[in-house]
PQR file with spaces between the fields and no chain letter, atoms N, CA, C, O and H, PARSE charges and radii, in Angstrom:
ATOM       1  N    UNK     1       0.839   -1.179    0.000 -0.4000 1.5000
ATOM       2  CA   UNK     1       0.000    0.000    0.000 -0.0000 2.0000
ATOM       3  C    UNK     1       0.886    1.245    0.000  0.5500 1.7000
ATOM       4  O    UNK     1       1.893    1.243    0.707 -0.5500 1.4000
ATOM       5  N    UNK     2       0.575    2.314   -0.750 -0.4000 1.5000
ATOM       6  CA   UNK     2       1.503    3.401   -0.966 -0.0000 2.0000
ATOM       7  C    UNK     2       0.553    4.435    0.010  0.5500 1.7000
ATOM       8  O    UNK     2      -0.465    4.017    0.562 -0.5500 1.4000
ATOM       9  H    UNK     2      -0.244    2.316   -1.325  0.4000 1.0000
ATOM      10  N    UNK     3       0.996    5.741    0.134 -0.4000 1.5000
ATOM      11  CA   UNK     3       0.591    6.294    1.318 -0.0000 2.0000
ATOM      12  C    UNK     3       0.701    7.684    0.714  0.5500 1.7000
ATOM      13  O    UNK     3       1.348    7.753   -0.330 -0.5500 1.4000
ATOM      14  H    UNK     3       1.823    6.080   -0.314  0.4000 1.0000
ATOM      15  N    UNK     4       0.322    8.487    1.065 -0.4000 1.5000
ATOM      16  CA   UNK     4       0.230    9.617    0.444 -0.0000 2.0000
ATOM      17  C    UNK     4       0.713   10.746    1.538  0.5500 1.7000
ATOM      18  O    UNK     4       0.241   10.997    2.647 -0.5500 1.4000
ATOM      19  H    UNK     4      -0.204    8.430    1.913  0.4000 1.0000
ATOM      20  N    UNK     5       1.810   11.334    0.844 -0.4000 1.5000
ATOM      21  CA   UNK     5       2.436   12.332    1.773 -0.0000 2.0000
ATOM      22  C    UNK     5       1.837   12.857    2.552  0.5500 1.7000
ATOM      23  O    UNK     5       2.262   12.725    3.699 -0.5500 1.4000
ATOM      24  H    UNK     5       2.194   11.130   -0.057  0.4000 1.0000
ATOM      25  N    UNK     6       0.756   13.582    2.383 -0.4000 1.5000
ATOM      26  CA   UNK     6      -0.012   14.108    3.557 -0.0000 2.0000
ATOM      27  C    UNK     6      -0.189   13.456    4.640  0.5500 1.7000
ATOM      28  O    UNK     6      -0.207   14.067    5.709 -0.5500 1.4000
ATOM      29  H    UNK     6       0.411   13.689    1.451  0.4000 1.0000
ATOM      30  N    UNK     7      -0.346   12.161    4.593 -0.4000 1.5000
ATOM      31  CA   UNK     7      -0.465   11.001    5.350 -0.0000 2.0000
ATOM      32  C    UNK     7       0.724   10.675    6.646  0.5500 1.7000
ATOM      33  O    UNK     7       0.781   10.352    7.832 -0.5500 1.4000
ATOM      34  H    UNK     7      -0.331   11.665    3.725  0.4000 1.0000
ATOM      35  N    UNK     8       1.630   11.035    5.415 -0.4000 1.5000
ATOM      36  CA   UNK     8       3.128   10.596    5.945 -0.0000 2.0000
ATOM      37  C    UNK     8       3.525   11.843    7.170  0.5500 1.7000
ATOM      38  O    UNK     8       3.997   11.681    8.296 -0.5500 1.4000
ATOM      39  H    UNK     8       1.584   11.298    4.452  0.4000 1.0000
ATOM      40  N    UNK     9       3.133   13.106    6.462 -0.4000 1.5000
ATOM      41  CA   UNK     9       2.874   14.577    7.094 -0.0000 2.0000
ATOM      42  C    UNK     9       2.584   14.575    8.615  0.5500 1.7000
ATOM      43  O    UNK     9       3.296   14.491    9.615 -0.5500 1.4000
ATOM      44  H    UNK     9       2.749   13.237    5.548  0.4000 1.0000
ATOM      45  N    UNK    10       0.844   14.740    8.320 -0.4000 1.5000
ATOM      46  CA   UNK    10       0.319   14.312    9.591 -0.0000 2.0000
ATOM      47  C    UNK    10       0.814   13.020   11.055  0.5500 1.7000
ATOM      48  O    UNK    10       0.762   13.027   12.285 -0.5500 1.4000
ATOM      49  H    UNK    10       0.266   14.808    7.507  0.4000 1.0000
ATOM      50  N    UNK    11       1.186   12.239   10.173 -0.4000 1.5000
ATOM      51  CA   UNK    11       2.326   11.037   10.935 -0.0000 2.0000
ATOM      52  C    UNK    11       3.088   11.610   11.950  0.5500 1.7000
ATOM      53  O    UNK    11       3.118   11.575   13.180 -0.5500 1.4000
ATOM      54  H    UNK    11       1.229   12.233    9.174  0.4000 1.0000
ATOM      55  N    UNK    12       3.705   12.159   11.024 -0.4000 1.5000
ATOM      56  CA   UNK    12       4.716   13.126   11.752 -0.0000 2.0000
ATOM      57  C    UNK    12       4.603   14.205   12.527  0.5500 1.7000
ATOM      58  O    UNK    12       5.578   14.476   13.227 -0.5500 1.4000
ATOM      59  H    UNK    12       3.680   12.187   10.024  0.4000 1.0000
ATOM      60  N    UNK    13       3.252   15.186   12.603 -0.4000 1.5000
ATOM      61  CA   UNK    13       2.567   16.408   13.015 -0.0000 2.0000
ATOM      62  C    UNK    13       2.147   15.276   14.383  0.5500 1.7000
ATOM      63  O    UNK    13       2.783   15.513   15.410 -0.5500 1.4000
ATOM      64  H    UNK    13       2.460   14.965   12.034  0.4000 1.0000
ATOM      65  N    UNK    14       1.420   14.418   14.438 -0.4000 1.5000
ATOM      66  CA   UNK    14       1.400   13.697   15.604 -0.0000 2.0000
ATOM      67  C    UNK    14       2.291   13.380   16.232  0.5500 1.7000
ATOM      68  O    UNK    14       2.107   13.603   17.428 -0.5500 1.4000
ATOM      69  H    UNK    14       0.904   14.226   13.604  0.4000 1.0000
ATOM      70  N    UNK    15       3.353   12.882   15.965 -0.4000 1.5000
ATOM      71  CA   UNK    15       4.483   12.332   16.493 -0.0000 2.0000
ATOM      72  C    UNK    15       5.356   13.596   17.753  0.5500 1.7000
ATOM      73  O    UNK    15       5.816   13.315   18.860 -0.5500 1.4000
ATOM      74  H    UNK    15       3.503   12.700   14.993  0.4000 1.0000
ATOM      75  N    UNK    16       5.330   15.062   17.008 -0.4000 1.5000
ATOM      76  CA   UNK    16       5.970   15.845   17.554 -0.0000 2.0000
ATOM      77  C    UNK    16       4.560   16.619   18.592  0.5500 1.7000
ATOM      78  O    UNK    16       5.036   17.296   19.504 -0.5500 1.4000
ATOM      79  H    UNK    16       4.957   15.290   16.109  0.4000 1.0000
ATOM      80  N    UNK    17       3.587   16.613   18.583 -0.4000 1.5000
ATOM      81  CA   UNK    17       2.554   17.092   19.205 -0.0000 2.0000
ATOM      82  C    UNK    17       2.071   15.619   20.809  0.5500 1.7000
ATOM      83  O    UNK    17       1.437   15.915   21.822 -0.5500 1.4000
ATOM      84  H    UNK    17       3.201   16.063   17.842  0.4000 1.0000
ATOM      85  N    UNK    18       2.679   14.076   20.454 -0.4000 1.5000
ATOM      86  CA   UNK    18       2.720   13.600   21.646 -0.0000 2.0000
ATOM      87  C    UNK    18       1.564   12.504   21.294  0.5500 1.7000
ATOM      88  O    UNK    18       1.078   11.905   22.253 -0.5500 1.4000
ATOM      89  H    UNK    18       3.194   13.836   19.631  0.4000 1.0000
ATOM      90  N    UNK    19       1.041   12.168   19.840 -0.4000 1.5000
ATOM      91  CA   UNK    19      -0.170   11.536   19.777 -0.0000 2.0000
ATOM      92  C    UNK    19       0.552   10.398   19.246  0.5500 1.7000
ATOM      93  O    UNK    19      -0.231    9.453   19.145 -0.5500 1.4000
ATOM      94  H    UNK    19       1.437   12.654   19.061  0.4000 1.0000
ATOM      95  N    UNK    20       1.406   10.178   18.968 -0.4000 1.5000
ATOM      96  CA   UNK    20       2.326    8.892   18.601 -0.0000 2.0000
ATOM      97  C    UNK    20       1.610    7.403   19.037  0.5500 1.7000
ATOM      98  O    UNK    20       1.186    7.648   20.166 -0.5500 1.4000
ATOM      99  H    UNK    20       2.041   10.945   19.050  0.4000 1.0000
ATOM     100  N    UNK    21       1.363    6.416   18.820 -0.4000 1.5000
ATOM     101  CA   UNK    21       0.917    5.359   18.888 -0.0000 2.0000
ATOM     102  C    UNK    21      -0.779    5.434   18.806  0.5500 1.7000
ATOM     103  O    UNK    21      -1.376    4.391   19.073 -0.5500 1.4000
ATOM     104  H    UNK    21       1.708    6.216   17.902  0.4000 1.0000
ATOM     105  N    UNK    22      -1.585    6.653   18.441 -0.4000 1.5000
ATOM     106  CA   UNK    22      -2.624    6.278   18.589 -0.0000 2.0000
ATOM     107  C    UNK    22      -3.921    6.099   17.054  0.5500 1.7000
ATOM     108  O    UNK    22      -5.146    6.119   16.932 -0.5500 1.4000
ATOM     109  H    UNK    22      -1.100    7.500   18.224  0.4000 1.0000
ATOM     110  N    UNK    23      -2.338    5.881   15.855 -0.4000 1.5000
ATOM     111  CA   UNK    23      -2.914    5.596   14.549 -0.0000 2.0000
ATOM     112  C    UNK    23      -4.296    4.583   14.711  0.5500 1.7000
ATOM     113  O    UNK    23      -5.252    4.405   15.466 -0.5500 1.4000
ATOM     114  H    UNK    23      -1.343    5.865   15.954  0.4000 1.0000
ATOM     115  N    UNK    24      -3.677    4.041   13.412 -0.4000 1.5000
ATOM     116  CA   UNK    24      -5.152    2.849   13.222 -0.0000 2.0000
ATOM     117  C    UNK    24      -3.944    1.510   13.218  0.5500 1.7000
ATOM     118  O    UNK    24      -2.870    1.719   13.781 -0.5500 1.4000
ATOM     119  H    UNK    24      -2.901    4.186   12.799  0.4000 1.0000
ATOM     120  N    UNK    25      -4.174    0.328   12.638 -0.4000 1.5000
ATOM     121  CA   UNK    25      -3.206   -0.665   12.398 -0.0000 2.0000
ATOM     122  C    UNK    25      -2.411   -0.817   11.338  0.5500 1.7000
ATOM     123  O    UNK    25      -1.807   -1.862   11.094 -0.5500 1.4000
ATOM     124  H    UNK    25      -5.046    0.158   12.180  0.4000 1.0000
ATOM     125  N    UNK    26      -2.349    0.566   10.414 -0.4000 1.5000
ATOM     126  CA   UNK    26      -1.020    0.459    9.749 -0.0000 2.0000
ATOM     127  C    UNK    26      -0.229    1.502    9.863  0.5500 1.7000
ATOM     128  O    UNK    26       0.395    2.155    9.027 -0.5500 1.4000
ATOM     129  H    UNK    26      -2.839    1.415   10.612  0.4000 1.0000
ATOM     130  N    UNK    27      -0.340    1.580   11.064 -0.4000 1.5000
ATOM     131  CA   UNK    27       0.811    2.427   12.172 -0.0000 2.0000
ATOM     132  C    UNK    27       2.077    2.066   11.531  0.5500 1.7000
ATOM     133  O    UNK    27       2.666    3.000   10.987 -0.5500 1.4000
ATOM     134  H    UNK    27      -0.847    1.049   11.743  0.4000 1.0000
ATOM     135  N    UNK    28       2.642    0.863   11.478 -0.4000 1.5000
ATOM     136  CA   UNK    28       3.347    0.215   11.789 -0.0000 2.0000
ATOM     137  C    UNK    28       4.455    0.825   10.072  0.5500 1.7000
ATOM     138  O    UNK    28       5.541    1.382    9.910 -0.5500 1.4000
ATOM     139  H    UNK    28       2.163    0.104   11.920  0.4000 1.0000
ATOM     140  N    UNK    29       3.527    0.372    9.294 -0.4000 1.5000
ATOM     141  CA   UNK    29       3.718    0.383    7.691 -0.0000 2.0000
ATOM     142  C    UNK    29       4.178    2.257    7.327  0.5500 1.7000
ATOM     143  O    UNK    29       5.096    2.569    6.568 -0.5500 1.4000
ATOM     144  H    UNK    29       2.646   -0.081    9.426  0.4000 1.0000
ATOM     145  N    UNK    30       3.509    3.016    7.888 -0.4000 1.5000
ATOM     146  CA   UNK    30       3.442    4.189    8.131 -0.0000 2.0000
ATOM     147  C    UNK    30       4.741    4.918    8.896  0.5500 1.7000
ATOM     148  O    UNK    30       5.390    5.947    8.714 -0.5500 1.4000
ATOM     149  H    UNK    30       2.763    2.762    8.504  0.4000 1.0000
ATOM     150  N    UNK    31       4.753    4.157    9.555 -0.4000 1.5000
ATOM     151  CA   UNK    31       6.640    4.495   10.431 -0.0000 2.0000
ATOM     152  C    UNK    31       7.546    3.655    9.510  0.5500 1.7000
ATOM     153  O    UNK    31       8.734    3.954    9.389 -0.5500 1.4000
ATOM     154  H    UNK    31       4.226    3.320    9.704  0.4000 1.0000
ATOM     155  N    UNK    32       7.084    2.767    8.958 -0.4000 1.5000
ATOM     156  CA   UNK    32       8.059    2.454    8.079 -0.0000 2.0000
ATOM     157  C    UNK    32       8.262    3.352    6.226  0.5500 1.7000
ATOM     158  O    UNK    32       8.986    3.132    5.255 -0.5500 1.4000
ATOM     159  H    UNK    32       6.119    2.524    9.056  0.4000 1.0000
ATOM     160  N    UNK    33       7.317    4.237    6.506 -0.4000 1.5000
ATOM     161  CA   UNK    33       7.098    5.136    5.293 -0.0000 2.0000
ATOM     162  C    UNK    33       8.003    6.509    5.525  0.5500 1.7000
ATOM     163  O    UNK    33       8.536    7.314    4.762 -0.5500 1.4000
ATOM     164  H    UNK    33       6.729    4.416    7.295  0.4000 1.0000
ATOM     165  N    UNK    34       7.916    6.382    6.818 -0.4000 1.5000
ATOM     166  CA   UNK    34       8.206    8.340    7.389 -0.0000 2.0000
ATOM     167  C    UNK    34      10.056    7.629    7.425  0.5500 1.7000
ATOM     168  O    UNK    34      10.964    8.419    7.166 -0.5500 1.4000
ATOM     169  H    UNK    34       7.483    5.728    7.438  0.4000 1.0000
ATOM     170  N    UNK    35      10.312    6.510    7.679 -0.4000 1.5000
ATOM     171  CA   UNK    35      11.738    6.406    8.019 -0.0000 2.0000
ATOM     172  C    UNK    35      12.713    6.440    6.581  0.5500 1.7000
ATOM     173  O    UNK    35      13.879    6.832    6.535 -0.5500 1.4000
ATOM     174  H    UNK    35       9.575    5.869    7.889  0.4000 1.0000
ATOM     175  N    UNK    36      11.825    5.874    5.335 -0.4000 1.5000
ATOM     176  CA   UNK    36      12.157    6.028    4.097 -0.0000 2.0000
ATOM     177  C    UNK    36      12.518    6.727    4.115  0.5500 1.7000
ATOM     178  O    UNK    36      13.740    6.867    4.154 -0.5500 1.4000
ATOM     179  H    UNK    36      10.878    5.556    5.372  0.4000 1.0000
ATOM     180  N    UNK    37      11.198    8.167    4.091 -0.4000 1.5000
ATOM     181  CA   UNK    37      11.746    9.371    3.668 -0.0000 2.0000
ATOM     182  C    UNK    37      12.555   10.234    4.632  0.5500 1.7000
ATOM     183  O    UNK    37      12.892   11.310    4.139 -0.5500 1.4000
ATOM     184  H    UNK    37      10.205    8.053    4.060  0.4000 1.0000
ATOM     185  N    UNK    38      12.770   10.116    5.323 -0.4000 1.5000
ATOM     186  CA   UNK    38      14.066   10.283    6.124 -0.0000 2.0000
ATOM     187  C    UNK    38      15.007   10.133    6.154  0.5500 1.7000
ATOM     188  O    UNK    38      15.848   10.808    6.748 -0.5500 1.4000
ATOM     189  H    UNK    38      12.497    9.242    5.724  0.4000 1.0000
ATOM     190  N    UNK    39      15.174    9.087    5.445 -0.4000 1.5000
ATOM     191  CA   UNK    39      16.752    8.080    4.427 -0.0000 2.0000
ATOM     192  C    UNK    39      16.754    9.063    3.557  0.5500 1.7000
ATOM     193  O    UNK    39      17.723    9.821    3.549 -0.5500 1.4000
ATOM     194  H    UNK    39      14.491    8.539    4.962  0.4000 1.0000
ATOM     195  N    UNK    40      15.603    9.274    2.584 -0.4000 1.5000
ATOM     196  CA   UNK    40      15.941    9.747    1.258 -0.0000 2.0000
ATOM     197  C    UNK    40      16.247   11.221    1.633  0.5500 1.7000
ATOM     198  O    UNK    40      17.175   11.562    0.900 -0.5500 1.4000
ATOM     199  H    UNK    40      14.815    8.658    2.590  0.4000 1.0000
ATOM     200  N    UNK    41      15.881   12.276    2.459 -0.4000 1.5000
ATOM     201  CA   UNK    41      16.467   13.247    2.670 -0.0000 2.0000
ATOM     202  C    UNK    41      17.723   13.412    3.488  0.5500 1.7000
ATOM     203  O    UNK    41      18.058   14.563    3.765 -0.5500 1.4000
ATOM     204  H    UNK    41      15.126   11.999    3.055  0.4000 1.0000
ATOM     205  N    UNK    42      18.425   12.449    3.889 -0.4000 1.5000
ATOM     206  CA   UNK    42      19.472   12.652    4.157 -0.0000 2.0000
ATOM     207  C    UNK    42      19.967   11.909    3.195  0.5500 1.7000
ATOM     208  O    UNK    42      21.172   11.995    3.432 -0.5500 1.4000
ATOM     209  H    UNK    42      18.152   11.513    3.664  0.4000 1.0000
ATOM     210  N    UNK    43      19.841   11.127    2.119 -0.4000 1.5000
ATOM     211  CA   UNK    43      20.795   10.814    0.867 -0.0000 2.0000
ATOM     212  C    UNK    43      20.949   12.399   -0.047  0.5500 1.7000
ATOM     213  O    UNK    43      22.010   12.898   -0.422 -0.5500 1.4000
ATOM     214  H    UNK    43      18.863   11.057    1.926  0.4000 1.0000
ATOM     215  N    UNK    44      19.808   12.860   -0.210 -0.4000 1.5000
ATOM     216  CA   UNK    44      19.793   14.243   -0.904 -0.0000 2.0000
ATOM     217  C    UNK    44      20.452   15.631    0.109  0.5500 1.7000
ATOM     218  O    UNK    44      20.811   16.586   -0.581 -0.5500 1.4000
ATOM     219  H    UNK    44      18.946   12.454    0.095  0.4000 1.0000
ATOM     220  N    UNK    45      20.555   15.732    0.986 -0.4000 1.5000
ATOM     221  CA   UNK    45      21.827   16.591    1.694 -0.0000 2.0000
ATOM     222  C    UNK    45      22.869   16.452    1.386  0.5500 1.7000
ATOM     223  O    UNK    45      23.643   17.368    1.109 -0.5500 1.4000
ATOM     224  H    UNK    45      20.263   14.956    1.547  0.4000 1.0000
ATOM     225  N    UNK    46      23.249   14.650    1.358 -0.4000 1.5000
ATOM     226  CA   UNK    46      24.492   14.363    1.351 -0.0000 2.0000
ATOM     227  C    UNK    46      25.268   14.860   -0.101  0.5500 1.7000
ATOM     228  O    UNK    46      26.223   15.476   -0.574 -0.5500 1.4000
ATOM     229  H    UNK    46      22.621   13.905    1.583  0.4000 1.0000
ATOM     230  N    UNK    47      24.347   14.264   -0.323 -0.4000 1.5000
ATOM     231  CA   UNK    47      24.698   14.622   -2.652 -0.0000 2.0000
ATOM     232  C    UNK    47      24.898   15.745   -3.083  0.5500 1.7000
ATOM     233  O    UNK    47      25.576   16.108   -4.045 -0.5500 1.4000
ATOM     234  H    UNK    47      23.571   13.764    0.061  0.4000 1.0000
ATOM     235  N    UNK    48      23.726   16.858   -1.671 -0.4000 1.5000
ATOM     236  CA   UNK    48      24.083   18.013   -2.071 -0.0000 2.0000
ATOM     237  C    UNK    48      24.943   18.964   -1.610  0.5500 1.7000
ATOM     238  O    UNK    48      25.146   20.016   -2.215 -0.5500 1.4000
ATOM     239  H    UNK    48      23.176   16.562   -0.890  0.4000 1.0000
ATOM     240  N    UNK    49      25.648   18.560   -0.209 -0.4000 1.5000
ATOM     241  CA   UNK    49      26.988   18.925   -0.097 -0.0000 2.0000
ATOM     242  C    UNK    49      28.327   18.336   -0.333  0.5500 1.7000
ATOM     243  O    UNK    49      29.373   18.754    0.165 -0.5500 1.4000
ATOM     244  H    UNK    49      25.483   17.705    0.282  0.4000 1.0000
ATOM     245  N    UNK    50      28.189   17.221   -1.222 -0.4000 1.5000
ATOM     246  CA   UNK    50      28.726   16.561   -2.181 -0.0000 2.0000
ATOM     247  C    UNK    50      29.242   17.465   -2.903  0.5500 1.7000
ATOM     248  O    UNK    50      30.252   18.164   -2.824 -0.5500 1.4000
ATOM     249  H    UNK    50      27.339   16.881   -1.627  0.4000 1.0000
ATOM     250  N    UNK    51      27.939   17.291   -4.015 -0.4000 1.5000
ATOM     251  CA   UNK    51      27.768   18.706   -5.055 -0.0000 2.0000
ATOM     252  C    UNK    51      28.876   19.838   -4.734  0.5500 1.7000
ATOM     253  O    UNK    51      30.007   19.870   -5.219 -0.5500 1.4000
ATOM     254  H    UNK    51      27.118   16.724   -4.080  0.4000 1.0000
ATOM     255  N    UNK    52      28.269   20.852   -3.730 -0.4000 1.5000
ATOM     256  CA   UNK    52      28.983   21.606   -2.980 -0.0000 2.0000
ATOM     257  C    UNK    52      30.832   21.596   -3.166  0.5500 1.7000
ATOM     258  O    UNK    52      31.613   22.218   -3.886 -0.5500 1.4000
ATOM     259  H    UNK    52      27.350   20.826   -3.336  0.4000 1.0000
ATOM     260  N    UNK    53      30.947   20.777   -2.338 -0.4000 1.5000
ATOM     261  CA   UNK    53      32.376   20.402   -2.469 -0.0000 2.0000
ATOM     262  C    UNK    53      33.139   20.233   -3.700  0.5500 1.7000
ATOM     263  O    UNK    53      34.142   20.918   -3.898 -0.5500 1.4000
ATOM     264  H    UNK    53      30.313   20.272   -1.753  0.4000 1.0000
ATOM     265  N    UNK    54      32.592   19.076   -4.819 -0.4000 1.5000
ATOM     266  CA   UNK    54      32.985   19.403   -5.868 -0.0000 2.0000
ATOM     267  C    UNK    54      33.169   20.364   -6.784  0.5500 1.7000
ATOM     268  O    UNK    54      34.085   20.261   -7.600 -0.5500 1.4000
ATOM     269  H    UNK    54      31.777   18.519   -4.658  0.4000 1.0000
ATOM     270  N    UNK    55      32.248   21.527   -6.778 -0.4000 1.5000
ATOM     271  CA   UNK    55      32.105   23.049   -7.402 -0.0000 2.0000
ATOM     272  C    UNK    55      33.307   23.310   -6.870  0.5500 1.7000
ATOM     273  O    UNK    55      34.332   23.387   -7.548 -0.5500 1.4000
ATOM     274  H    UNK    55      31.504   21.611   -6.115  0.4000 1.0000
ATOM     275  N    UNK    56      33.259   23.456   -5.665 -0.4000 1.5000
ATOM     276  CA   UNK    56      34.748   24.280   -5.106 -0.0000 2.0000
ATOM     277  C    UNK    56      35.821   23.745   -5.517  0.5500 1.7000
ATOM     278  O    UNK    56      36.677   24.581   -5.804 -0.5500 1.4000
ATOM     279  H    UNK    56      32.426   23.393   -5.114  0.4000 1.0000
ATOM     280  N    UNK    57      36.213   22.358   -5.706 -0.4000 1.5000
ATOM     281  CA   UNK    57      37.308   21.818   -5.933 -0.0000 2.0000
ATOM     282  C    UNK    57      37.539   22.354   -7.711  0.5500 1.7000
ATOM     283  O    UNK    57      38.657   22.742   -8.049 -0.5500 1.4000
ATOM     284  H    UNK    57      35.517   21.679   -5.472  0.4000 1.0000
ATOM     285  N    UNK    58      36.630   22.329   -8.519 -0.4000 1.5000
ATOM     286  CA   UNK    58      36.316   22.896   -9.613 -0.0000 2.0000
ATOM     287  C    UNK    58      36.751   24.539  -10.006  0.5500 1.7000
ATOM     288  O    UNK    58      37.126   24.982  -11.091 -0.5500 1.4000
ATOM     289  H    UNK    58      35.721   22.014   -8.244  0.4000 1.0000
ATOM     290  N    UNK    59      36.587   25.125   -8.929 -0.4000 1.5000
ATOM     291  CA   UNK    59      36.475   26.520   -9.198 -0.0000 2.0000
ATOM     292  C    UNK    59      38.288   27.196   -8.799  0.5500 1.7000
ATOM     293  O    UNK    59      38.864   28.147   -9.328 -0.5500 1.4000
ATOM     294  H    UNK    59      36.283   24.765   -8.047  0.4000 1.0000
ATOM     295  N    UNK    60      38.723   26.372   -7.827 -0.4000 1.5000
ATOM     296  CA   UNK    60      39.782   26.542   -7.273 -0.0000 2.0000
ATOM     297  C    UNK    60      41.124   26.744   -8.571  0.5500 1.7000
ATOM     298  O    UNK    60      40.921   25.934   -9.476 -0.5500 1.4000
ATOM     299  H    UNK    60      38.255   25.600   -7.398  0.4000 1.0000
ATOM     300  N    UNK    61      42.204   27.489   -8.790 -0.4000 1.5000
ATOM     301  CA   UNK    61      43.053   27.223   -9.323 -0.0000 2.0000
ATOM     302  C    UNK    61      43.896   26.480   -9.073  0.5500 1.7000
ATOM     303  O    UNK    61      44.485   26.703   -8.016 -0.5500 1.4000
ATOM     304  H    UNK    61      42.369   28.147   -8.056  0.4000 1.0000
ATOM     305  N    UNK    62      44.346   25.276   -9.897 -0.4000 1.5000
ATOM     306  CA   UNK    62      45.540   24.372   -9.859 -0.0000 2.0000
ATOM     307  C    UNK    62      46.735   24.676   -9.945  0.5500 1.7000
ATOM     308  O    UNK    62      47.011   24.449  -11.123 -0.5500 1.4000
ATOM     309  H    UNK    62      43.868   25.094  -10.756  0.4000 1.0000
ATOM     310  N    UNK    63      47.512   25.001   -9.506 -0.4000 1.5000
ATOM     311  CA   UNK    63      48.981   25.252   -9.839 -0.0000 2.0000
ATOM     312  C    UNK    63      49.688   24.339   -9.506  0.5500 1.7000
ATOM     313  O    UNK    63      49.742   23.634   -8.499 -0.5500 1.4000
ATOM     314  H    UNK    63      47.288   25.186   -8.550  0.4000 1.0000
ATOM     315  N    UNK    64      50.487   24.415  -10.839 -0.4000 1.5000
ATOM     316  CA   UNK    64      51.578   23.188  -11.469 -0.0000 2.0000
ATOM     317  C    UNK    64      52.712   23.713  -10.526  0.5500 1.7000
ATOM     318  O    UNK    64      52.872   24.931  -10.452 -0.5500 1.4000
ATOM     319  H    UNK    64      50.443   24.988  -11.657  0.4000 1.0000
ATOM     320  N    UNK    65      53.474   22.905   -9.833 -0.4000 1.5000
ATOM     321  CA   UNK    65      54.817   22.817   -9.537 -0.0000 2.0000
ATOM     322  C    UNK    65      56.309   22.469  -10.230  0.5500 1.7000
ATOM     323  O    UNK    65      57.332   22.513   -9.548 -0.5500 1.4000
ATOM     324  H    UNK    65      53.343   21.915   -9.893  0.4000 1.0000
């Protein structure tokens, strides 16, 4: 079953407000949705101070010895 961000949203709007455990029974599937995307935004930070780093190494002048 796919879940729809808002879904995933609210998940989370509960979670920090203290209502945590009082979903329905695919609680479970649902924390396993919010932890995804939690992976996937810290893969996309990473890439993007990745990114980051490489520009600079890019932009920098090389000088030959």
């Amino acid at each position: 079953m796919i879940f729809r961000l808002s879904d995933v949203f609210q998940k989370e709007k509960a979670r920090k407000y203290g209502f945590e455990g009082l979903g329905n029974s695919s609680s479970k599937k649902m924390e396993r949705q919010l932890a995804i995307l939690k992976a996937a935004e810290v893969a996309h930070s990473t890439s993007v101070e990745t990114a980051k780093v490489l520009s600079r190494l890019q932009t920098r002048p090389i000088f030959w010895l």
